[in-house]
KESEVEX-475065 format. One record per residue (C-alpha): residue number from 1; residue in one letter; chain; z, x, y. Coordinates in pm, 1 decimal. Each point is the difference from the previous one (the first is absolute). Example, Ala and Ser with C-alpha at 12.3 -4.5 7.8 and 13.67 -1.06 7.14 Angstrom:
! KESEVEX-475065
+-----+------+------+----------+----------+----------+
! pos ! code ! unit !        w !        u !        v !
+-----+------+------+----------+----------+----------+
!   1 !    A !    A !    780.0 !   1230.0 !   -450.0 !
!   2 !    S !    A !    -66.0 !    137.0 !    344.0 !
+-----+------+------+----------+----------+----------+
//
This chain:
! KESEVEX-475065
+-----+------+------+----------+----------+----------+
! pos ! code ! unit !        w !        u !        v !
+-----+------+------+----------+----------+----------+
!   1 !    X !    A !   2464.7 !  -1599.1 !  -2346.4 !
!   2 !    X !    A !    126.8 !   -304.8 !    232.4 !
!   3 !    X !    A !    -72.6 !     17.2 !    426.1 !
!   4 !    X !    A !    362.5 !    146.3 !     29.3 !
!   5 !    X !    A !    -41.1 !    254.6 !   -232.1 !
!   6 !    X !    A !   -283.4 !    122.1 !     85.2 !
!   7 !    X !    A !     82.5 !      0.3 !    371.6 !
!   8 !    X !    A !    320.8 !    185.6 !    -68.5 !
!   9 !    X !    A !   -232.0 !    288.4 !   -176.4 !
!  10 !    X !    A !   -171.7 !     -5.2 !    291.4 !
!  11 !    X !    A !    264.1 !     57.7 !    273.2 !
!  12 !    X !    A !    119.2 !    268.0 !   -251.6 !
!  13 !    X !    A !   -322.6 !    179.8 !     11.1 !
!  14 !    X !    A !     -3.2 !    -17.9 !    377.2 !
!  15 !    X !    A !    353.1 !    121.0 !     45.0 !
!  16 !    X !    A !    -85.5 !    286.3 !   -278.7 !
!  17 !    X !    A !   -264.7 !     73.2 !    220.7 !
!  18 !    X !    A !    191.2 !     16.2 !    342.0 !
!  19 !    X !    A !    252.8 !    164.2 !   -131.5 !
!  20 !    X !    A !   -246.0 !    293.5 !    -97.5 !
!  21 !    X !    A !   -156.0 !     -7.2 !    335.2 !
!  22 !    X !    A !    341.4 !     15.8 !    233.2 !
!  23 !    X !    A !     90.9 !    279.0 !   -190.7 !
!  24 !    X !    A !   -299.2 !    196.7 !     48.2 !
!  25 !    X !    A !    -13.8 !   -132.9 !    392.5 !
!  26 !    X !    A !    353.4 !    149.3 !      6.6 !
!  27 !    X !    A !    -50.4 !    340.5 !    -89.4 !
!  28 !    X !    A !   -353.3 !    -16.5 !    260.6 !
!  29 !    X !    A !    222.7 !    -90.9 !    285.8 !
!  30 !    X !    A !    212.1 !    252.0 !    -66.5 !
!  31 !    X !    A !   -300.1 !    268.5 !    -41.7 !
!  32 !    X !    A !   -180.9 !   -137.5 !    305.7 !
!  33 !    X !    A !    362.5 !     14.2 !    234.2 !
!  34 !    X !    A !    227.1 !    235.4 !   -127.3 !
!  35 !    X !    A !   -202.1 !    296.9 !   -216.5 !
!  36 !    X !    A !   -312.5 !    -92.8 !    203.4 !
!  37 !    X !    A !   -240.1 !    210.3 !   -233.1 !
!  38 !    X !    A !   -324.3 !   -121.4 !    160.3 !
!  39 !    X !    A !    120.2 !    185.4 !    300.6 !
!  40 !    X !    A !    -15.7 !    356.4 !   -140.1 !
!  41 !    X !    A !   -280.8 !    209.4 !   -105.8 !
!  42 !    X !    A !    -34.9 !   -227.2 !   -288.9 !
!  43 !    X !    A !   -155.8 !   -290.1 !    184.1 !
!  44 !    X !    A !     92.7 !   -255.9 !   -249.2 !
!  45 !    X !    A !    296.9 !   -216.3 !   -113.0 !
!  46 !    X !    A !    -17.4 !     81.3 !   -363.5 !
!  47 !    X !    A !    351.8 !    -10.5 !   -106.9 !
!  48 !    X !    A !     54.8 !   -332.6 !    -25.4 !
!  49 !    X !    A !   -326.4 !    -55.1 !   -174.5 !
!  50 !    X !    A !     70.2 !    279.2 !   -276.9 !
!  51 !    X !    A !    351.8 !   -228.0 !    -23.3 !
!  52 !    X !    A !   -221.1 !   -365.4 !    -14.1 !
!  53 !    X !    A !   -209.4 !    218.3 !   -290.9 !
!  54 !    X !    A !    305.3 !     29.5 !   -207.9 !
!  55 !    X !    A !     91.9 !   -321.7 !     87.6 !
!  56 !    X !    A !   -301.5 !   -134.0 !   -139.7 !
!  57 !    X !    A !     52.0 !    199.6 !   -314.3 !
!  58 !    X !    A !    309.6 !   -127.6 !    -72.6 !
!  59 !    X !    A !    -94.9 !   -386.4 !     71.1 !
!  60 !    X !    A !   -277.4 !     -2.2 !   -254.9 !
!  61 !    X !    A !    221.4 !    163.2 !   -290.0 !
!  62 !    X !    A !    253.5 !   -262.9 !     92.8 !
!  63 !    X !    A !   -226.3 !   -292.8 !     29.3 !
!  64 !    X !    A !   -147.5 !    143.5 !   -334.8 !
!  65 !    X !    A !   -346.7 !     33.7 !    193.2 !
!  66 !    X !    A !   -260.3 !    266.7 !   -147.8 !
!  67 !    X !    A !   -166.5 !    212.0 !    318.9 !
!  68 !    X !    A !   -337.7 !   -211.7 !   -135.3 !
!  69 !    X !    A !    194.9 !   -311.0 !     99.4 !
!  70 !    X !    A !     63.7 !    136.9 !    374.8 !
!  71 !    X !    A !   -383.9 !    106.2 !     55.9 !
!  72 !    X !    A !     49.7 !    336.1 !   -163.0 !
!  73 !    X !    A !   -308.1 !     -5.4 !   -251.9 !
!  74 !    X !    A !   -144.0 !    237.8 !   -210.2 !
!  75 !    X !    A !   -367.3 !     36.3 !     11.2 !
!  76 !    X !    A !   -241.5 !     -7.8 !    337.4 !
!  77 !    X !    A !    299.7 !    101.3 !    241.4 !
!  78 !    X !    A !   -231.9 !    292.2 !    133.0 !
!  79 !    X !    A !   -289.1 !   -202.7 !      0.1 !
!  80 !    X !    A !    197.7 !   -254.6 !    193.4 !
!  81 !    X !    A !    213.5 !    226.0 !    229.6 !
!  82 !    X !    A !   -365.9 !    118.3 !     92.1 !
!  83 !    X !    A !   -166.0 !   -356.2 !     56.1 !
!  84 !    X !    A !    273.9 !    -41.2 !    258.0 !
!  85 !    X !    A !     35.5 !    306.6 !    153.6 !
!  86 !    X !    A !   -384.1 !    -59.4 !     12.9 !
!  87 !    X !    A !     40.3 !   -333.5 !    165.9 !
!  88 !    X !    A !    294.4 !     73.3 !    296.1 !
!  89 !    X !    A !   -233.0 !    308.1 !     93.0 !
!  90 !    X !    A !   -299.6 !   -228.9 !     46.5 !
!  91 !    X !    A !    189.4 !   -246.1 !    173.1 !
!  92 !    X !    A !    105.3 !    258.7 !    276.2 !
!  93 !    X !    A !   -316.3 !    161.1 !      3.6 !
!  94 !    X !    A !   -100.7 !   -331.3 !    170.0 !
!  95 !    X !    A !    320.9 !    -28.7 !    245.3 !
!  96 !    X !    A !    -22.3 !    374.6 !     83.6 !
!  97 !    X !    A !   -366.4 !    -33.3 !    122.3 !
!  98 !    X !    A !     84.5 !   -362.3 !    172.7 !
!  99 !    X !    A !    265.3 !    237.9 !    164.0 !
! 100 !    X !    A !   -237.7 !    279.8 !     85.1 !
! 101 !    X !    A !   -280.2 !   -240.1 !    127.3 !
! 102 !    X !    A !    223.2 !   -171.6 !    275.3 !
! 103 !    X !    A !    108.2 !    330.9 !    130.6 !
! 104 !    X !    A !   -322.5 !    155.7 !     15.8 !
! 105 !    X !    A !   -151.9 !   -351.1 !    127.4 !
! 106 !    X !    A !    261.0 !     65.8 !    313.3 !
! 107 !    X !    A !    -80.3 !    342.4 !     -3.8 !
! 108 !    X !    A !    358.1 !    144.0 !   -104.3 !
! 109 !    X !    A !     -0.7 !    125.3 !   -317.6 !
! 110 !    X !    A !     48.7 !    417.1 !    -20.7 !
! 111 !    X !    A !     82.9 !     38.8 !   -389.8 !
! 112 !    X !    A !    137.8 !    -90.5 !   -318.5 !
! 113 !    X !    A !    232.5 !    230.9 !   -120.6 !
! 114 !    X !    A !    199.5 !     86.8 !   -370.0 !
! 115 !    X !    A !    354.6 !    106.3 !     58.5 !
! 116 !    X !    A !    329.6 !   -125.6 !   -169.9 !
! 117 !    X !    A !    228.7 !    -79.9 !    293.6 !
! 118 !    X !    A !    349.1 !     90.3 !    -66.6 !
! 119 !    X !    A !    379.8 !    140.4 !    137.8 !
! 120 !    X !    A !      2.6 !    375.7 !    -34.3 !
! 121 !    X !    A !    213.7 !    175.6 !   -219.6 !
! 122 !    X !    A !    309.0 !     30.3 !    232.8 !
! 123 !    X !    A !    -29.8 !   -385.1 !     87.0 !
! 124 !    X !    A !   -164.9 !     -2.8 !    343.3 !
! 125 !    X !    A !   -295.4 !   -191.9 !    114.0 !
! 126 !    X !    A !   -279.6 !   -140.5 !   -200.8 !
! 127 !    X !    A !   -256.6 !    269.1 !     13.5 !
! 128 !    X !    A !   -380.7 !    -22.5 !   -134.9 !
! 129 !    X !    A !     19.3 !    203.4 !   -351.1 !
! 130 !    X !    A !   -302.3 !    118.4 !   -144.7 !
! 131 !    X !    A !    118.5 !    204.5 !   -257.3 !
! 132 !    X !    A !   -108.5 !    -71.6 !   -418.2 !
! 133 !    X !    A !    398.9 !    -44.0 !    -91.2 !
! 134 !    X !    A !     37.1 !   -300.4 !    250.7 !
! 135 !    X !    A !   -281.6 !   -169.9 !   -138.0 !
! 136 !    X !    A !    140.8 !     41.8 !   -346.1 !
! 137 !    X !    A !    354.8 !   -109.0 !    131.3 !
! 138 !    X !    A !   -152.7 !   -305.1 !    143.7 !
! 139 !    X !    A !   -210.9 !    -76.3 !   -290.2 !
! 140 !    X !    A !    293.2 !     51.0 !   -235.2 !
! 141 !    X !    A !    204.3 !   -226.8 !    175.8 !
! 142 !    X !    A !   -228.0 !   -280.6 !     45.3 !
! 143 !    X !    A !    -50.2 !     55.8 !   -391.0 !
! 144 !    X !    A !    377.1 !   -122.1 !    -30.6 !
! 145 !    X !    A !    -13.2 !   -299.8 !    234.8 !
! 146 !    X !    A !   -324.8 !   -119.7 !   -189.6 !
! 147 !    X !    A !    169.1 !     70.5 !   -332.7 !
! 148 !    X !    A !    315.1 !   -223.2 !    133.1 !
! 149 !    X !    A !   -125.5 !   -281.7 !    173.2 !
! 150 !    X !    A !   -294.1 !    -80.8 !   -195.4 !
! 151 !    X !    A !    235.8 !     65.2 !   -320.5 !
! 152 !    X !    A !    312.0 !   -241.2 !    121.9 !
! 153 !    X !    A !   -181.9 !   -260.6 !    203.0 !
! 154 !    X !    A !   -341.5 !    -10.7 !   -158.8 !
! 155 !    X !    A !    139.8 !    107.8 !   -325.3 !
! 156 !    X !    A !    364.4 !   -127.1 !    -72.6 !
! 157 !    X !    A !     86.8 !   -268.6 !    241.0 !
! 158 !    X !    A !   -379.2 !   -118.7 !    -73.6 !
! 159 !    X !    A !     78.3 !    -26.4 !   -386.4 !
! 160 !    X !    A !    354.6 !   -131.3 !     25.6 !
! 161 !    X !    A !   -120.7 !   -299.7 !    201.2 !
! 162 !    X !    A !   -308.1 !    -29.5 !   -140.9 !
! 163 !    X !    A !    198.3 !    -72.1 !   -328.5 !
! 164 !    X !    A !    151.5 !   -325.7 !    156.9 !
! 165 !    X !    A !   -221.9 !    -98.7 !    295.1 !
! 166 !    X !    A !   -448.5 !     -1.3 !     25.7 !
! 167 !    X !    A !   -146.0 !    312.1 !    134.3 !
! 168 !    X !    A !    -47.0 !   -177.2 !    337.1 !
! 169 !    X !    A !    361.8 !    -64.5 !     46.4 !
! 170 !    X !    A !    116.2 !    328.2 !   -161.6 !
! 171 !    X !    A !   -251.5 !    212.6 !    232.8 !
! 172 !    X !    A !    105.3 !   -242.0 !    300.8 !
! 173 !    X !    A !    404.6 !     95.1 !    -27.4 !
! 174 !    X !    A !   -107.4 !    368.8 !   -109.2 !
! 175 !    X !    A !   -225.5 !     82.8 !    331.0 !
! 176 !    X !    A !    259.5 !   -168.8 !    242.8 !
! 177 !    X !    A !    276.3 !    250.5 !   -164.7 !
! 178 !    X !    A !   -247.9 !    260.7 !     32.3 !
! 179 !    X !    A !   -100.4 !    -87.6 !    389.0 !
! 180 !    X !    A !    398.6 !     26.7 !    100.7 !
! 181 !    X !    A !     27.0 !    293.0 !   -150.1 !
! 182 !    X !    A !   -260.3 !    145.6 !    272.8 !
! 183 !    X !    A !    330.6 !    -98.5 !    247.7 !
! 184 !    X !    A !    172.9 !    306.5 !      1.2 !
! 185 !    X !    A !   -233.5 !    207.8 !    268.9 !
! 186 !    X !    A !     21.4 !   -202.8 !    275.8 !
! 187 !    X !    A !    357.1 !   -117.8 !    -58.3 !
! 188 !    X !    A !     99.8 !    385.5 !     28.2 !
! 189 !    X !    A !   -196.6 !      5.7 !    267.8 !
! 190 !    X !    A !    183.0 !   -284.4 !    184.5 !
! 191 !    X !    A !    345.4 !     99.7 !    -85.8 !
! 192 !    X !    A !   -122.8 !    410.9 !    108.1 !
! 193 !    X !    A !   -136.4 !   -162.6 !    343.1 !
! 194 !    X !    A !   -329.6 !     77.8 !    -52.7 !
! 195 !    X !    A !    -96.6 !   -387.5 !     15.4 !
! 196 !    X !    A !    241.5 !    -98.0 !    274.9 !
! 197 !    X !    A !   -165.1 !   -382.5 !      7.2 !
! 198 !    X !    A !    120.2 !   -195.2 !   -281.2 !
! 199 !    X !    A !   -308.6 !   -212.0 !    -11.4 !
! 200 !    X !    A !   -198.8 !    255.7 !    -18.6 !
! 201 !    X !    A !    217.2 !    124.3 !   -319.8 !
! 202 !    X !    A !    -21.3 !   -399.1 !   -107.1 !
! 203 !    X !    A !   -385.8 !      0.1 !     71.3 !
! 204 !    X !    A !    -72.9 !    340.9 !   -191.2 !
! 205 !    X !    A !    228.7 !   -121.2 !   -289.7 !
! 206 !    X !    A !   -176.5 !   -271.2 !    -15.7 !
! 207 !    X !    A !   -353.6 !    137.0 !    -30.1 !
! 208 !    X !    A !    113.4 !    293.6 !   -193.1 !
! 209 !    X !    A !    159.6 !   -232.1 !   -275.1 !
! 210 !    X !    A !   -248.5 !   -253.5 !     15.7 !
! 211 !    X !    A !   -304.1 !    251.2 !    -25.2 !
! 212 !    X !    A !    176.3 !    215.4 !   -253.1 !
! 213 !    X !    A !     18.1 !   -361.6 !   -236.8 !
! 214 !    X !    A !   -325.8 !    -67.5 !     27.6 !
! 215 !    X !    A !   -118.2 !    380.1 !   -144.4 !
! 216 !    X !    A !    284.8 !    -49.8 !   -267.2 !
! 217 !    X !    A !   -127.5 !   -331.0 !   -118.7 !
! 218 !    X !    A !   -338.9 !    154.6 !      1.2 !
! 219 !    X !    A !    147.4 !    272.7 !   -251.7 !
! 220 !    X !    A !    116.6 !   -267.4 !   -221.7 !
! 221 !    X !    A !   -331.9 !   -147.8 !     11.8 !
! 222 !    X !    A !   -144.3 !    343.5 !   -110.6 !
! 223 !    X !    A !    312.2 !     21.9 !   -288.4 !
! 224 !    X !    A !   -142.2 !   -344.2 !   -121.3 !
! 225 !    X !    A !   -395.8 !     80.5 !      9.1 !
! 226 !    X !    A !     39.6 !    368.5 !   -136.1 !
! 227 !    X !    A !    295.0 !   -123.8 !   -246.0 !
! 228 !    X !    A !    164.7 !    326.9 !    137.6 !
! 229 !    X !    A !    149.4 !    181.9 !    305.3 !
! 230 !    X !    A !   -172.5 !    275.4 !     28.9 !
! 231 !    X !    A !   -322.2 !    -84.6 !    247.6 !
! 232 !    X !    A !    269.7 !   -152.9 !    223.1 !
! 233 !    X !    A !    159.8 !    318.8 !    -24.9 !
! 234 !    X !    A !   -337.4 !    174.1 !     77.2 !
! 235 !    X !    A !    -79.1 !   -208.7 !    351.2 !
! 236 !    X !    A !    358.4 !     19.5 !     89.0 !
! 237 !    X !    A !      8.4 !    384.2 !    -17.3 !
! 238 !    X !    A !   -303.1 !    -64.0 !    242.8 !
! 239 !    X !    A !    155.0 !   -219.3 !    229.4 !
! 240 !    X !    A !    327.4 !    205.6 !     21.7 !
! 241 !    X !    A !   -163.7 !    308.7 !     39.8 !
! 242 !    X !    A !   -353.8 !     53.7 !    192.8 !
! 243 !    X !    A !    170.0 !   -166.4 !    281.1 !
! 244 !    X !    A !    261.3 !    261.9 !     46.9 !
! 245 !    X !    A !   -253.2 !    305.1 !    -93.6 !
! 246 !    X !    A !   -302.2 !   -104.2 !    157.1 !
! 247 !    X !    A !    -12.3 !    -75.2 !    391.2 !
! 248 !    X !    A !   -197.1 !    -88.4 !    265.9 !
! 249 !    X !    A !     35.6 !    175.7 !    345.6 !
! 250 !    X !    A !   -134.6 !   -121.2 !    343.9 !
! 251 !    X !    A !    -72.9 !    209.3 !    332.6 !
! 252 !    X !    A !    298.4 !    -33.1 !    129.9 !
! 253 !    X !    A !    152.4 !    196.6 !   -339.0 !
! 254 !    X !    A !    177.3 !   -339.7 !    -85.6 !
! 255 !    X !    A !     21.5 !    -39.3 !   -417.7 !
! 256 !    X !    A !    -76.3 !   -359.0 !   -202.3 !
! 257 !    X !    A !     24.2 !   -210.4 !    291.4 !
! 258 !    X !    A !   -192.8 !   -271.2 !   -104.0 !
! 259 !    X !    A !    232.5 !     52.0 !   -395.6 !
! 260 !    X !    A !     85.2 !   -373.9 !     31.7 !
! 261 !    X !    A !   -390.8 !    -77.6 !     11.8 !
! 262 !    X !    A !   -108.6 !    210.6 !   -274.1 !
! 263 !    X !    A !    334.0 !   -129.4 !   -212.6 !
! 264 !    X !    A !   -103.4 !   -381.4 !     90.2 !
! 265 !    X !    A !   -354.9 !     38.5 !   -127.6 !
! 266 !    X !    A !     28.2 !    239.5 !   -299.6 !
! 267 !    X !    A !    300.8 !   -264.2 !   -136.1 !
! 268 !    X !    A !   -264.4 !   -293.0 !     90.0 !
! 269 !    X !    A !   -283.7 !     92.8 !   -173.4 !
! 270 !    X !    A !    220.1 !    145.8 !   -268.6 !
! 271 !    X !    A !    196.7 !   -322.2 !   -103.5 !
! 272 !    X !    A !   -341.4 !   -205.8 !     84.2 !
! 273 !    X !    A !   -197.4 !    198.2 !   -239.1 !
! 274 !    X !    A !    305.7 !     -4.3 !   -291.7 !
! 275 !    X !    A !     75.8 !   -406.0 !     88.1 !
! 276 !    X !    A !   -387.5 !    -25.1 !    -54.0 !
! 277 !    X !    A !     38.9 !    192.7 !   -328.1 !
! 278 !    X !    A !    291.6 !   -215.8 !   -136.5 !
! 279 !    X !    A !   -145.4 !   -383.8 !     83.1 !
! 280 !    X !    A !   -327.4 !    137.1 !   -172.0 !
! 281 !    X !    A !    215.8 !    115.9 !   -279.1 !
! 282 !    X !    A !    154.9 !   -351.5 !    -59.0 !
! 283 !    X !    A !   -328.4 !   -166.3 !     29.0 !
! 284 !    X !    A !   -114.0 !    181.2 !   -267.6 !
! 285 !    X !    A !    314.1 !     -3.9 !   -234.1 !
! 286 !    X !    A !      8.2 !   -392.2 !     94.5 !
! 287 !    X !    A !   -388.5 !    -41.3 !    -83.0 !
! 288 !    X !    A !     80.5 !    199.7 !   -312.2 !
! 289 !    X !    A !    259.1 !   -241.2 !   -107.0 !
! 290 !    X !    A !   -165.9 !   -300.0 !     36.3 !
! 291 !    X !    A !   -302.6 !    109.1 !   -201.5 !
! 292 !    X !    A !    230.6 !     67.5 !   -362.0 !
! 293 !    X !    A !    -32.7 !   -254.1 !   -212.6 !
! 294 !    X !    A !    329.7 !   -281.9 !     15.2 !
! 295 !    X !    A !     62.5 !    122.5 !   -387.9 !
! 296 !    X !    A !     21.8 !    354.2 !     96.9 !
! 297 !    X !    A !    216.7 !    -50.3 !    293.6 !
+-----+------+------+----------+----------+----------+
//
């Protein structure tokens, strides 16, 4: 295949791609402004997701894909949902008692509580819901936006570039997609007035998307080492949940004010530990290489 060929299959793949993506960022904005699910007693933004699902369904019969192809494999997926489900709790073990230490250190830490919080039934304020059927709500939910994300952007979008581009590349345009899709909550929140400063919207954009890249990336560095999705699928159930469920209250009955803290240094050591993991990986594979025999190459 000549430069301009091969360049043309490569826009096509990208455009395939986008097209796939604004579709499935349409129907979120119109979950997260108009039917606004995440603020009833569901908690969660799932209708859009079940939508990307399907969407993802119908890509890989179209692209002729096998679920295999898209991360889907047969085999250790329980094993491997557990190594990471394993991992993310570990990881915020250590930024929960980071957390814990600097309040007690200054003296104002009063408890760390388990409640889902939530809008009651009739759609008034968030309340504190301890009840077993919002846990399994929540849990359910965050079951569907694991299933979704890690299945198009991880899975599909992941495959379909890796096809034409290297993994670096493909996991590169994947995890920016990925981090702009993290846009929606404070964008509602500017055009609600809840963020009346647009540079503070601009600044929290910012971080959100750029922090929300880096942990996708680091997924597709777990799809690569695990040749699968599901440990990414374990820590992100982690990281999407324990944060939400699990909270830490000071004296003055104030919840998760130091979130951004314990968010900033569970994602740290997290992607550290799974960069770590990958270079060591391609050390090996590399050594590995180099020792077959030229004949057997």
């Amino acid at each position: 295949m000549n430069e301009s060929k091969l360049l043309n299959t490569k826009l096509k793949t990208i455009l395939a791609v986008l097209i796939i993506y604004v579709i499935c960022f349409a129907f979120r904005a119109l979950e997260y402004f108009v039917i606004r699910t995440d603020q009833t007693f569901f908690g969660e933004a799932f209708i859009h997701k079940l939508i990307g699902i399907g969407l993802m369904i119908a890509a890989i019969f179209v692209f002729r894909y096998r679920f295999e192809d898209v991360g889907f494999k047969t085999g250790k997926s329980f094993l491997d949902i557990l190594k990471g489900l394993a991992f993310g709790i570990i990881v915020f073990i250590i930024a929960y008692g980071v957390e814990i230490i600097i309040l007690a250190a200054s003296n104002n830490l009063k408890a760390v509580e388990l409640y889902v919080t939530a809008y009651s039934v009739d759609g008034g304020e968030q309340a504190k819901h301890t009840e077993f059927i919002f846990f399994v709500i929540y849990v359910i939910g965050n079951i569907i936006n694991v299933l979704m994300e890690e299945g198009v952007f991880r899975g599909l979008f992941q495959k379909m570039l890796s096809d034409k581009y290297k993994f670096l590349i493909a996991g590169i345009i994947a995890s920016v997609l990925f981090g702009v899709w993290h846009i929606m909550a404070p964008l509602r929140s500017l055009i609600d007035g809840n963020n009346k400063s647009v540079g503070g919207f601009i600044g929290e954009s910012a971080m959100l998307i750029g922090t929300s890249a880096l942990v996708g990336f680091k997924f597709a560095m777990m799809g690569k080492l695990t040749g699968n999705l599901y440990m990414g699928m374990g820590d992100h159930f982690v990281n999407n949940t324990i944060v939400n469920i699990l909270h830490v209250i000071n004296k003055e009955d104030e919840a998760d004010n130091l979130t951004v803290i314990r968010i900033s240094i569970a994602q740290s050591v997290s992607f550290t530990a799974v960069l770590i993991w990958f270079i060591i990986d391609a050390i090996r594979k590399k050594k590995a290489a180099n020792q077959i025999p030229a004949e057997q190459q």
